[in-house]
C-alpha positions as CSV (number, residue, x, y, z in Angstrom):
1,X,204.9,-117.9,41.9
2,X,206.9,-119.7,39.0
3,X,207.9,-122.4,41.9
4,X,204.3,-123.2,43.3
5,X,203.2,-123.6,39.4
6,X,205.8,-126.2,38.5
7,X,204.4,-129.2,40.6
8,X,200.9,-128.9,39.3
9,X,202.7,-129.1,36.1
10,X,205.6,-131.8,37.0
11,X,201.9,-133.7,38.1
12,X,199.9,-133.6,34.8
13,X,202.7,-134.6,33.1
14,X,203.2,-137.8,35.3
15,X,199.6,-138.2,35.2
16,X,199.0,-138.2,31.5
17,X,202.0,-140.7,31.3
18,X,200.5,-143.4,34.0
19,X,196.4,-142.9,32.2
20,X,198.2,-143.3,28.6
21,X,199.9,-146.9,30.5
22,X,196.9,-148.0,32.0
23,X,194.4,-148.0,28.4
24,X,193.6,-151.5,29.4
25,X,192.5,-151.4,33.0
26,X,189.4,-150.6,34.6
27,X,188.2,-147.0,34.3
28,X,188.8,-145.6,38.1
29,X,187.9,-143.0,39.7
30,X,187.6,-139.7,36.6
31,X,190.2,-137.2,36.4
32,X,193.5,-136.3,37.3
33,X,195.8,-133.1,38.5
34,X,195.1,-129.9,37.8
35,X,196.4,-128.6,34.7
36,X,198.7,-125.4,35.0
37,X,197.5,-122.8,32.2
38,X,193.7,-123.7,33.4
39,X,191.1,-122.7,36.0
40,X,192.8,-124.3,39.9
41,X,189.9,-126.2,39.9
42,X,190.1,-127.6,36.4
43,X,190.7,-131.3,35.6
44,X,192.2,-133.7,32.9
45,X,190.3,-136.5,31.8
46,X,191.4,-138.8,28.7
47,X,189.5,-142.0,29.8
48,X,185.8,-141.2,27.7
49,X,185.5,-144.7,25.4
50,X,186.2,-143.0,21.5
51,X,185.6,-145.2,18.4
52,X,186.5,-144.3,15.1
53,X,187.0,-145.8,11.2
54,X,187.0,-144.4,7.9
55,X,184.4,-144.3,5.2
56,X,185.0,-144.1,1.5
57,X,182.2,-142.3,-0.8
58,X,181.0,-143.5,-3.8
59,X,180.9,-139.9,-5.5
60,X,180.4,-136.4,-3.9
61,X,178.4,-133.3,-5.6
62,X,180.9,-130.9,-7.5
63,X,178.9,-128.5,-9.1
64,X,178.3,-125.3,-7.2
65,X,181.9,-125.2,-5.9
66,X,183.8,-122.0,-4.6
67,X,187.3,-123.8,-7.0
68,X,187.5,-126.0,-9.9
69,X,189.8,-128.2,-10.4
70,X,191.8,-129.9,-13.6
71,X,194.9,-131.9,-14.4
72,X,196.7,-135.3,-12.7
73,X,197.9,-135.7,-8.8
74,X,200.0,-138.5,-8.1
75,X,199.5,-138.8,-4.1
76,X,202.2,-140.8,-2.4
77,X,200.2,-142.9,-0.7
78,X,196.9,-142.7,-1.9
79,X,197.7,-143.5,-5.8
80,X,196.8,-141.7,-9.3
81,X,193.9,-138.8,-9.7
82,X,192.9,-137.2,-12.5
83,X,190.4,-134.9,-12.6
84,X,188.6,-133.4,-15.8
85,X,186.0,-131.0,-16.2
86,X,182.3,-130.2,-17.7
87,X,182.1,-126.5,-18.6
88,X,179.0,-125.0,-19.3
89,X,178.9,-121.6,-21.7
90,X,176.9,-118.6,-21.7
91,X,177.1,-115.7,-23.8
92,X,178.4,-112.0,-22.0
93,X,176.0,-110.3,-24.3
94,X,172.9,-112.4,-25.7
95,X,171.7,-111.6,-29.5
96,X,175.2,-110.1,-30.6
97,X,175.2,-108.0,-33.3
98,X,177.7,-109.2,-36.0
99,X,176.9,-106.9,-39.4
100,X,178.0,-107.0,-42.6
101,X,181.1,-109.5,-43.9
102,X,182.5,-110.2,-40.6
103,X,186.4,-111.1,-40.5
104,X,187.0,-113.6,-37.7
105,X,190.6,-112.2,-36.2
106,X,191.3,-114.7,-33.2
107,X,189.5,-116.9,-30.3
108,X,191.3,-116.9,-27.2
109,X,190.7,-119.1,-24.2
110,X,192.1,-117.8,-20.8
111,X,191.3,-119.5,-17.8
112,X,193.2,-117.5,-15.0
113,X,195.5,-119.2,-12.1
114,X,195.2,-118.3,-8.2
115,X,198.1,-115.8,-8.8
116,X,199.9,-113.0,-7.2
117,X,201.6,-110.2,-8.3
118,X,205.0,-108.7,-6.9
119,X,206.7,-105.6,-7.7
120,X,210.5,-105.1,-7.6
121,X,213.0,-102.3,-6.4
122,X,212.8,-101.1,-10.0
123,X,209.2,-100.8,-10.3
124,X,208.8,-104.4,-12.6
125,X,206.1,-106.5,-11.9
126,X,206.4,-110.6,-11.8
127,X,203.9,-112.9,-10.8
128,X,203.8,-115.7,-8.1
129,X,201.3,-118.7,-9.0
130,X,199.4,-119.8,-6.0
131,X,197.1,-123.6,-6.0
132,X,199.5,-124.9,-9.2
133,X,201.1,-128.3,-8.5
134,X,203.8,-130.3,-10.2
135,X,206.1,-130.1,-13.3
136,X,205.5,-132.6,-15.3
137,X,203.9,-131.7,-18.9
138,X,200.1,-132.9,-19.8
139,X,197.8,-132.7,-22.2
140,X,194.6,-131.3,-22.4
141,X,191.6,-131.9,-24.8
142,X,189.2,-129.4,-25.5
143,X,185.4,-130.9,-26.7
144,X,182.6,-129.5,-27.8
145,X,179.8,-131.5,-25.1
146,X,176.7,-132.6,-26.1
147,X,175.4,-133.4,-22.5
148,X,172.7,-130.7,-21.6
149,X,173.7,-129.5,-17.6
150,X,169.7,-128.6,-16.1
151,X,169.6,-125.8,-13.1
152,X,166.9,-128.2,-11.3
153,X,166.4,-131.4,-10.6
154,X,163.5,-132.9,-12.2
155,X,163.2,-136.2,-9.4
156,X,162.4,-133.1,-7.4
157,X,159.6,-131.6,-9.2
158,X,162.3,-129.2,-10.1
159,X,162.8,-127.7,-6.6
160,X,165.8,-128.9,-5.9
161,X,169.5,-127.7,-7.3
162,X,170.4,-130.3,-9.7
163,X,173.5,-132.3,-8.1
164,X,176.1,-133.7,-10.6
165,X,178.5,-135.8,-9.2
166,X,182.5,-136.8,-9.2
167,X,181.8,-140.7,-10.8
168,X,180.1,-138.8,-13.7
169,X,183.3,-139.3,-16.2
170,X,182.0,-142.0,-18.4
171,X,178.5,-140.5,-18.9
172,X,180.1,-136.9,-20.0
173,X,182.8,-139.1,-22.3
174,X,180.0,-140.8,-23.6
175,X,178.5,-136.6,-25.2
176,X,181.9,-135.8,-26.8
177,X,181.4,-133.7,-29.5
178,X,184.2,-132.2,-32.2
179,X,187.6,-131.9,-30.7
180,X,188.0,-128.5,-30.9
181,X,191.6,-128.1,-29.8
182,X,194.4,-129.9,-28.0
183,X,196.9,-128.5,-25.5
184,X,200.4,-130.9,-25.7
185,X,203.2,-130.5,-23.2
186,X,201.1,-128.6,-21.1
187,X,202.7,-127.2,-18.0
188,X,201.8,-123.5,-16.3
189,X,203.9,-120.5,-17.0
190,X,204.0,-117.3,-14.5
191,X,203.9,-115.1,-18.1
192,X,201.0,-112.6,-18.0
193,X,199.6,-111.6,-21.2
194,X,198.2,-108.5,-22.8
195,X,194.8,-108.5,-23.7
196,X,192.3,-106.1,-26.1
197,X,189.1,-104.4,-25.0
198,X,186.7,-102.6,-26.7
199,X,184.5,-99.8,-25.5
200,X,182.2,-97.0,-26.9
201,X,183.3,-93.5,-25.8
202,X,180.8,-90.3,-25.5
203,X,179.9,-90.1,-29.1
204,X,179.2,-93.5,-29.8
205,X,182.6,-94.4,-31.3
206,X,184.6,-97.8,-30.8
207,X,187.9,-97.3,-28.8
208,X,190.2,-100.2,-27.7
209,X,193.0,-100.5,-24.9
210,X,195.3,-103.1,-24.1
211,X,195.7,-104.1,-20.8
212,X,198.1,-106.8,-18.9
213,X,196.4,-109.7,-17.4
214,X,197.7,-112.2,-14.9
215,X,198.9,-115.9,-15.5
216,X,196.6,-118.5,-16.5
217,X,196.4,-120.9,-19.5
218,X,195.6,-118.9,-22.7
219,X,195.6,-120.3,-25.9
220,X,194.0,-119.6,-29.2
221,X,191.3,-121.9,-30.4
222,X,190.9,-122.7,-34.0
223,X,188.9,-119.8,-35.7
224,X,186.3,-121.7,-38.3
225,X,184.4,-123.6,-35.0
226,X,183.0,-120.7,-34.0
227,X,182.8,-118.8,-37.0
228,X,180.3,-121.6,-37.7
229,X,178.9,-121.6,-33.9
230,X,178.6,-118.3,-33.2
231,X,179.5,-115.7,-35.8
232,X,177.1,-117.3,-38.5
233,X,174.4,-117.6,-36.2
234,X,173.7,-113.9,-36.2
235,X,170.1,-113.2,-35.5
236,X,169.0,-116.9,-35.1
237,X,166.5,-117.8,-32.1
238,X,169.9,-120.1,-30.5
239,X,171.9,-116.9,-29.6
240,X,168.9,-114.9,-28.6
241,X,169.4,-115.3,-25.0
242,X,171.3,-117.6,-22.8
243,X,168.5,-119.9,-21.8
244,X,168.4,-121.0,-25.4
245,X,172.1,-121.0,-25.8
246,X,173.0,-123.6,-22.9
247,X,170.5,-125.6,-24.8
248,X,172.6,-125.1,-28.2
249,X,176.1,-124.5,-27.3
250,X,175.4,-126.9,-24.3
251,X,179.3,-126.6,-22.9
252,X,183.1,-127.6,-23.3
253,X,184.9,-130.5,-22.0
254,X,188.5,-130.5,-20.9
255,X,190.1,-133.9,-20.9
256,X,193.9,-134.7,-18.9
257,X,196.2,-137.2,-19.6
258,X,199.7,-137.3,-18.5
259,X,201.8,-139.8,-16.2
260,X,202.4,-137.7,-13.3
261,X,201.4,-134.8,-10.8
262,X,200.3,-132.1,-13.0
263,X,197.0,-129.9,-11.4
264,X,195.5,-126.6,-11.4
265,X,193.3,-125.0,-9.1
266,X,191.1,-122.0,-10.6
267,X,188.1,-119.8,-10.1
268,X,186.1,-121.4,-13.2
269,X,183.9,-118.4,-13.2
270,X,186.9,-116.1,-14.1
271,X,187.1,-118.0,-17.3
272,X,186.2,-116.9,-20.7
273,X,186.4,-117.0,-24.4
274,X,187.2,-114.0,-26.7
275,X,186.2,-113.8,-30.6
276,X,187.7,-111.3,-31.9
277,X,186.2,-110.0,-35.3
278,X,186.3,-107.0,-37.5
279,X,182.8,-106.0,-39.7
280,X,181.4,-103.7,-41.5
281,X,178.9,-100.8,-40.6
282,X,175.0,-102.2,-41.5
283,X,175.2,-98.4,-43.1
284,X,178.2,-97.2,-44.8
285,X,179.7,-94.0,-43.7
286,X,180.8,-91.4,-45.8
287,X,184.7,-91.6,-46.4
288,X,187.2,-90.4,-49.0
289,X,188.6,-92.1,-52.1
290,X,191.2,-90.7,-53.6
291,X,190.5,-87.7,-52.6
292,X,186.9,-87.8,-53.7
293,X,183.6,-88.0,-52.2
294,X,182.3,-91.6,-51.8
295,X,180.3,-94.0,-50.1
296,X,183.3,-95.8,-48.2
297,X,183.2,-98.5,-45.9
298,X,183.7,-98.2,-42.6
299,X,185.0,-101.3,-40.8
300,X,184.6,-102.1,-37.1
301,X,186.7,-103.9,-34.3
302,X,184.2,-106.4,-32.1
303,X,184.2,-109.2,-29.3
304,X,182.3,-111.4,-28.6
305,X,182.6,-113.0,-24.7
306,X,181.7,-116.5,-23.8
307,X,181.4,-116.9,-20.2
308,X,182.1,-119.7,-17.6
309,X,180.1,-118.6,-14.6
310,X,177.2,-121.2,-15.0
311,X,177.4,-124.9,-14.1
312,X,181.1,-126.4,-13.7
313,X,181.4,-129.9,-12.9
314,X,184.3,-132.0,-12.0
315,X,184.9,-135.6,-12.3
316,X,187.7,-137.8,-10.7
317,X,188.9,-141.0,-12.2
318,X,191.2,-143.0,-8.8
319,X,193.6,-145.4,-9.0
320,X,193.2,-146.0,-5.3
321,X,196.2,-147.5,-3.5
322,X,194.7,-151.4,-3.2
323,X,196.0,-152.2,-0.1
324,X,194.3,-148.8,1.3
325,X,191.3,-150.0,-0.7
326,X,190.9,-153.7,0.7
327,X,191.3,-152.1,4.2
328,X,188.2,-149.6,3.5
329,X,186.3,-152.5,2.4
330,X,186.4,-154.4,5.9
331,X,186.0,-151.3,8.6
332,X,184.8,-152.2,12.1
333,X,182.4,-149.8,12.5
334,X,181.8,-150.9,16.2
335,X,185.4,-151.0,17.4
336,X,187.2,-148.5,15.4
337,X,190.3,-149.0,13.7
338,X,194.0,-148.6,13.7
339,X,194.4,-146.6,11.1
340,X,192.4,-143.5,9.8
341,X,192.4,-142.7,6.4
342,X,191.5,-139.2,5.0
343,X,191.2,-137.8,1.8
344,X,190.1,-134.9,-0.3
345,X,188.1,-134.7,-3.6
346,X,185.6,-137.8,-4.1
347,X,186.3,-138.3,-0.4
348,X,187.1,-140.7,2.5
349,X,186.5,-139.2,6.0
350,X,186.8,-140.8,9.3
351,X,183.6,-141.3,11.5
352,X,184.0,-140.6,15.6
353,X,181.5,-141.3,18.3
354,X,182.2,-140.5,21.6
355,X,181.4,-141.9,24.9
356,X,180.9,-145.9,23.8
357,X,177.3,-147.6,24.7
358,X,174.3,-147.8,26.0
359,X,174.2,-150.8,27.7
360,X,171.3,-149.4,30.3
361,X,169.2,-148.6,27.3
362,X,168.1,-145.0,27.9
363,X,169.2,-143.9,24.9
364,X,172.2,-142.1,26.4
365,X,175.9,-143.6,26.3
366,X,176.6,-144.7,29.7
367,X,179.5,-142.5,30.1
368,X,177.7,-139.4,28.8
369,X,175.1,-140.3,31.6
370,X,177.5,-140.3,34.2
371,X,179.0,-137.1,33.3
372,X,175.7,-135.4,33.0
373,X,174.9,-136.6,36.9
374,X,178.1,-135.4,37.9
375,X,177.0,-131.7,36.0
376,X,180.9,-131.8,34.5
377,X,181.4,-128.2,33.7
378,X,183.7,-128.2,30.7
379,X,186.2,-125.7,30.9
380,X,188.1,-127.2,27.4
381,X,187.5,-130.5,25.6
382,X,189.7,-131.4,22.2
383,X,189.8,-134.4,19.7
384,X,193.6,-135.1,19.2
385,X,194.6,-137.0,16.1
386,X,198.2,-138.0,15.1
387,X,199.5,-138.2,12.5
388,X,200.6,-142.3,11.4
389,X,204.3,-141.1,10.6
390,X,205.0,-144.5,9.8
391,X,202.6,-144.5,6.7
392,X,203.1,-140.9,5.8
393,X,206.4,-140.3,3.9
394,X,206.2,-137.2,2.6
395,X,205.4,-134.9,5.1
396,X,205.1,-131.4,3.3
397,X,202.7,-132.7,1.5
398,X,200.5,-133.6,4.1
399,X,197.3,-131.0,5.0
400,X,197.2,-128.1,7.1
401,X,193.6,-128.6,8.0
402,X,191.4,-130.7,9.1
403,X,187.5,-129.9,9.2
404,X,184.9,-131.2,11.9
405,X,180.8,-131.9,11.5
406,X,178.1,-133.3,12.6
407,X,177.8,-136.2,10.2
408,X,173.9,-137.4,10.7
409,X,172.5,-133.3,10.1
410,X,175.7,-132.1,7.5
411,X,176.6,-129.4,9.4
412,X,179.4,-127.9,11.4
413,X,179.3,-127.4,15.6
414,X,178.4,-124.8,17.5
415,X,182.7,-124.2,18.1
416,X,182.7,-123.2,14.0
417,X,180.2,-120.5,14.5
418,X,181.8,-119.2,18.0
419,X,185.0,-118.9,16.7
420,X,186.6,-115.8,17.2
421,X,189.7,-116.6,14.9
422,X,187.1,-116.9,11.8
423,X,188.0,-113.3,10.4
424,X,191.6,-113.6,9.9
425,X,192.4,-112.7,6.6
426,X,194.7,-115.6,5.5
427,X,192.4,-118.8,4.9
428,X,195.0,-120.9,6.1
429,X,195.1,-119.5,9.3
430,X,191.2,-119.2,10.1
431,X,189.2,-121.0,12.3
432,X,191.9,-122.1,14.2
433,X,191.0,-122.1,17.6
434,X,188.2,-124.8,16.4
435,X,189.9,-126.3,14.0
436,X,193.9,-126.1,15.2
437,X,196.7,-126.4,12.4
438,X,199.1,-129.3,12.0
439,X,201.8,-128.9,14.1
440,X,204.3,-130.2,12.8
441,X,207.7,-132.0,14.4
442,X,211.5,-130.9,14.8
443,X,211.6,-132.9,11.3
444,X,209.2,-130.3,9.9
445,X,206.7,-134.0,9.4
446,X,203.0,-133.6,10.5
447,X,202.5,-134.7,14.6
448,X,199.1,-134.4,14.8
449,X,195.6,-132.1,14.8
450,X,194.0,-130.8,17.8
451,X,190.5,-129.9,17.0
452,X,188.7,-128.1,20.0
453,X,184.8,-128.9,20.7
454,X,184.4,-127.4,23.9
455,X,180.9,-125.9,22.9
456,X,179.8,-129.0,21.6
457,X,180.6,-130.8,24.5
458,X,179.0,-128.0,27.1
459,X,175.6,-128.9,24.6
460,X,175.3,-132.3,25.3
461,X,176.1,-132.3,28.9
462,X,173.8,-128.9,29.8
463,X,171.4,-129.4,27.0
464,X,170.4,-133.0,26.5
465,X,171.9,-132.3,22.5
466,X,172.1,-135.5,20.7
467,X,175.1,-137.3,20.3
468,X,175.6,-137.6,17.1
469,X,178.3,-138.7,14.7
470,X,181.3,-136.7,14.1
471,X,183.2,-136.6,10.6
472,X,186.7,-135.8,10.1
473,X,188.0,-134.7,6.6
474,X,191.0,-132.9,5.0
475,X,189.6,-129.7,4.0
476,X,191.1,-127.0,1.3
477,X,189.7,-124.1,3.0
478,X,187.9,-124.3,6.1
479,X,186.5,-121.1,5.9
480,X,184.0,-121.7,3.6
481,X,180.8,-123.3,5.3
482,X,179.0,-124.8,2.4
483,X,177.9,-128.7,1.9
484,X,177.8,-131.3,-0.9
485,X,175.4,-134.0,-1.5
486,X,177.0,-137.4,-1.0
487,X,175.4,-140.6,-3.4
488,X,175.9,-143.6,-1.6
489,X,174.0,-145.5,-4.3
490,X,174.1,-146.0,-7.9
491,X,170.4,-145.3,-8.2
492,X,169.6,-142.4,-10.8
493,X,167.0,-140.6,-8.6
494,X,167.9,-138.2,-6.0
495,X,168.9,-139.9,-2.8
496,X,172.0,-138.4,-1.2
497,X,172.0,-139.8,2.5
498,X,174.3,-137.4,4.0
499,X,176.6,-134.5,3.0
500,X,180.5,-133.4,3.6
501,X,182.1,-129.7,3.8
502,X,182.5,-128.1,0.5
503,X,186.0,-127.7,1.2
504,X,186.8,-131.3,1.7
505,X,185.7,-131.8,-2.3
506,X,188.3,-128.9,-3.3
507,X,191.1,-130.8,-1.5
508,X,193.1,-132.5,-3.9
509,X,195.1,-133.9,-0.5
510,X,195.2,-137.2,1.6
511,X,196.7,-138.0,5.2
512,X,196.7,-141.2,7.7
513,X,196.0,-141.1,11.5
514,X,195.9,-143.0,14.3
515,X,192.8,-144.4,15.2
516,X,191.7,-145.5,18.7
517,X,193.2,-149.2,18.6
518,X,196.3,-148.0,17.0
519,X,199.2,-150.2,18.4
520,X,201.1,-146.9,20.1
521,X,198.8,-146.3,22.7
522,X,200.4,-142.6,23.3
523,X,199.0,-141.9,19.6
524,X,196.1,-143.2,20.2
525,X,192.8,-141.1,18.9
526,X,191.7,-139.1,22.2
527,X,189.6,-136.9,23.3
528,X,191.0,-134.9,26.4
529,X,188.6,-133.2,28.5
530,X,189.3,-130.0,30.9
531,X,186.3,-130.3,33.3
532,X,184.9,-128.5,36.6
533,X,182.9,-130.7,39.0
534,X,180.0,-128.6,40.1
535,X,178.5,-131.1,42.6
């Protein structure tokens, strides 16, 4: 059995080498040899025309994300990021109660890393800091902001989310408030801290525990801000719930600068500041003074929580590579390009079409029309994309996934939703018969991406589907399924003309890929079809 297996294969091989010779010569007769790990009667086609360029966005939506980011990244190829952050703030507990001469102990900041925690042989714990990147120190501002973040969107009658975008830097600079702290030297530390809580037991009394949290930058903010801010405005209509609150406290801003690769990755709404306070009973309890009788006062330990799980907004400021960004300027959308570029963040993703023109005018590409007649029964059908090794140095670095959609609806195929691999616990690992992995070279470099669309395919042969554009972007997580508006113009109203995977804006990330005229025709962009003919 082994023997009569090893000429179909010895044949595909040849095969693929003569097709991959022959990219200039008339399209024959479709097909090849059977392939050995398919159906007998399954064959390989790599002739369907492909086109392909890349397509930088002005600005993509980055509130309502899954992970926020902050800090510098200083991509190889791409150039200088840095990314700061809008924060608004919300009150745990609306209308606090203070009482009587309140003594302000501490404010503490602590935004939380990814982290994980390990436990040793001898029962000591450690942690292990997860999405933290580079080591060299930074600073980071901390600013009252005086720029109101709406739930809605008014251009919308206020029925729409309100979008706020990555290009947003200069408006938020333009609401600084008081600098109300600065971070120098920054870099992250895997030390946990111990932290104070309060609680009330059975009969009404205040007990407090100490408990160890995980990593995550925690520093103490100066005390007389919000004494003034929050403390002092016991009772007033501003801290009486949080709708008027956003509208007086309306949010921090957290400013980089640094000279190199310096950036965190965190779950924003994890965050929180702590005021810590001591005051006085509203009714004084009675205590003993020297061993006598008297109305002594009785003194209370209190917190006050300001929360982070409202609006967070990012916004990117790019020092894109220029020769990268003179080639983005002058695509050729109808032939496709050498080169793909893709990035992460305030995006550039690489636009596919498959099967070439319509030249008969039936609003069908030809070579879609021809496959349709000949009721092609796809057995397998991937996109392949290479990686441009010659323009990617750094090869750890480069992205483990890539994620597919349909770019004129913004959403993903029918192969996302089918896929069986989409439960696997590890992120990096889902999705992947769909959206395959880098696999990577004898070097440990990236060598390409093999993204599956077999069900997409099956669609628009059997079901007339539309063929529409595909979009190709790195992607942080590719298990998360969510959109963001794109603004393709500088207008202020709401017009977002197409959307890109959530995950895409979370990748801080860049790689560069063949495109369909790249000058090594065996790297070439492909698609590769595995195809029964019915007829």
């Amino acid at each position: 059995m082994k023997i009569n297996n090893a000429l179909p294969k010895l044949l595909v091989v040849l095969l693929a080498i003569v097709l991959m010779a022959s990219c200039e010569e008339e399209i024959g007769t479709i097909g090849s040899e059977v392939i050995g790990d398919q159906d007998v009667n399954a064959t390989l086609d790599i002739t369907s025309t492909i086109q392909s360029y890349s397509k930088k966005f002005q600005a993509v939506q980055t509130n309502g994300l899954q992970i926020n980011q902050l800090g510098i990244y200083n991509d190889p190829v791409y150039g200088m990021s840095k990314v700061n952050l809008l924060a608004q703030v919300a009150l745990e507990t609306p209308n606090p109660s203070v009482n009587f001469l309140s003594q302000l102990d501490s404010v503490v900041l602590y935004i939380p890393y990814f982290s994980e925690e390990i436990t040793d042989e001898l029962d000591e714990s450690s942690y292990v800091l997860d999405s933290v990147y580079g080591t060299t120190p930074m600073d980071i501002s901390i600013f009252e902001s005086n720029y109101f973040l709406r739930d809605f969107d008014p251009n919308s009658g206020f029925e729409d989310v309100q979008g706020y975008f990555s290009n947003q830097n200069d408006l938020f600079e333009s609401f600084k408030g008081e600098l109300i702290y600065s971070i120098t030297d920054f870099l992250p530390s895997t030390e946990s801290y111990t932290e104070t809580t309060f609680e009330q037991d059975d009969a009404g009394d205040n007990t407090s525990e100490s408990t160890v949290v995980a990593p995550g930058i925690r520093v103490k903010l100066p005390e007389a801000f919000f004494r003034d801010k929050i403390l002092d405005m016991e009772g007033t209509p501003e801290l009486l719930n949080n709708n008027n609150f956003r509208e007086y406290f309306r949010g921090i801003f957290f400013e980089v600068t640094g000279t190199d690769t310096n950036l965190l990755k965190f779950d924003m709404t994890a965050a929180k500041i702590d005021i810590y306070f001591t005051s006085q009973f509203e009714t004084p309890s009675i205590g003993t003074v020297d061993g006598d009788l008297a109305n002594a006062p009785t003194r209370e330990e209190k917190k006050i929580t300001l929360l982070f799980d409202a609006i967070n907004v990012n916004v990117f400021e790019n020092e894109l590579n220029g020769q990268i960004q003179n080639e983005l300027l002058s695509q050729d959308q109808q032939n496709g390009e050498d080169r793909l570029y893709l990035r992460g963040g305030e995006g550039i993703a690489a636009v596919v079409s498959l099967f070439g023109d319509d030249n008969d005018g039936n609003g069908v590409a030809d070579e879609l029309d021809e496959i349709r007649q000949n009721n092609w029964l796809i057995n397998e059908a991937n996109l392949i994309f290479y990686v441009d090794k010659d323009a990617i140095t750094d090869g750890y670095k480069e992205p483990e996934r890539l994620i597919l959609y349909d770019v004129d609806n913004g959403r993903l195929l029918t192969d996302y939703n089918l896929d069986t691999t989409s439960g696997d616990s590890e992120q990096v690992d889902a999705y992947t018969t769909h959206l395959g992995r880098l696999v990577r070279d004898s070097d440990g470099k990236g060598d390409y991406y093999k993204l599956r669309i077999t069900n997409h395919l099956s669609s628009l042969i059997h079901q007339d589907s539309t063929n529409v554009k595909l979009g190709v972007i790195v992607s942080q997580n590719v298990a998360v399924p969510n959109f963001q508006d794109v603004l393709n113009t500088i207008s202020p109203t709401r017009n977002y003309t197409e959307q890109v995977p959530s995950g895409s804006v979370m990748s801080h990330q860049g790689t560069i890929l063949h495109g369909n005229t790249s000058a090594d025709f065996t790297k070439r962009l492909k698609l590769q079809i595995y195809y029964t003919d019915s007829n």
